[in-house]
C-alpha positions in Angstrom: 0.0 0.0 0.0 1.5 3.1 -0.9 1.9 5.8 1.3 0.6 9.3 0.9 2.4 12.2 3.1 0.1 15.3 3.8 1.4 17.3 1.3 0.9 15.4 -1.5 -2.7 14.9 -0.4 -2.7 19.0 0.1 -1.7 19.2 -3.3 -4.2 16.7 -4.8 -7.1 19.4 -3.4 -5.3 21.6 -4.9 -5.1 20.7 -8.0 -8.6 19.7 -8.3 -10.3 22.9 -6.5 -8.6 25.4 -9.6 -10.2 22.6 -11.8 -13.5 23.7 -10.4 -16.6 25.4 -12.8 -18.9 26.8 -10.8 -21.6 24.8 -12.2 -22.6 22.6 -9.4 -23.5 19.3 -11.6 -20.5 19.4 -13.7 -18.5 19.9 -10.1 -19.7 17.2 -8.5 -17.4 14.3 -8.9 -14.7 17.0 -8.2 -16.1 18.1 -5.3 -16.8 14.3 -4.2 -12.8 13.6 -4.7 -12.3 16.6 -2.9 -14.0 15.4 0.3 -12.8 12.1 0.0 -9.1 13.6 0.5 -10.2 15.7 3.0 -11.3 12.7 5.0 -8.4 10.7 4.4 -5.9 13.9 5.2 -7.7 14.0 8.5 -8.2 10.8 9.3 -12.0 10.4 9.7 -14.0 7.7 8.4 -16.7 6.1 9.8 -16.3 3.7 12.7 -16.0 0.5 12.2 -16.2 0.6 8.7 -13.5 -0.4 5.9 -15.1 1.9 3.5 -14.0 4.9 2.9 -17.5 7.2 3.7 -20.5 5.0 4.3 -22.0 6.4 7.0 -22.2 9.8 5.0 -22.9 8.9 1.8 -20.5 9.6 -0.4 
């Protein structure tokens, strides 16, 4: 498994907030990948749960 520092993760939002529109239904998967690195840079998930964000949704 490889391992992600921070920064890299950081970057990742990043990157993929100036690749943001506006529009909210083109923005959506961006905005999903977005959270998902958010989660993962703060080290929240749901508990006991393997999946990455079950108990929200996403």
């Amino acid at each position: 498994m490889e391992v992600i520092t921070k920064e890299q993760v950081d970057k990742q939002i990043a990157d993929l907030t100036a690749r943001l529109t506006g529009d909210m239904f083109q923005d959506m998967e961006i905005k999903d990948q977005i959270h998902n690195l958010k989660m993962k840079s703060n080290g929240v998930k749901p508990m006991d749960s393997s999946f990455e964000c079950v108990g929200c949704g996403s």
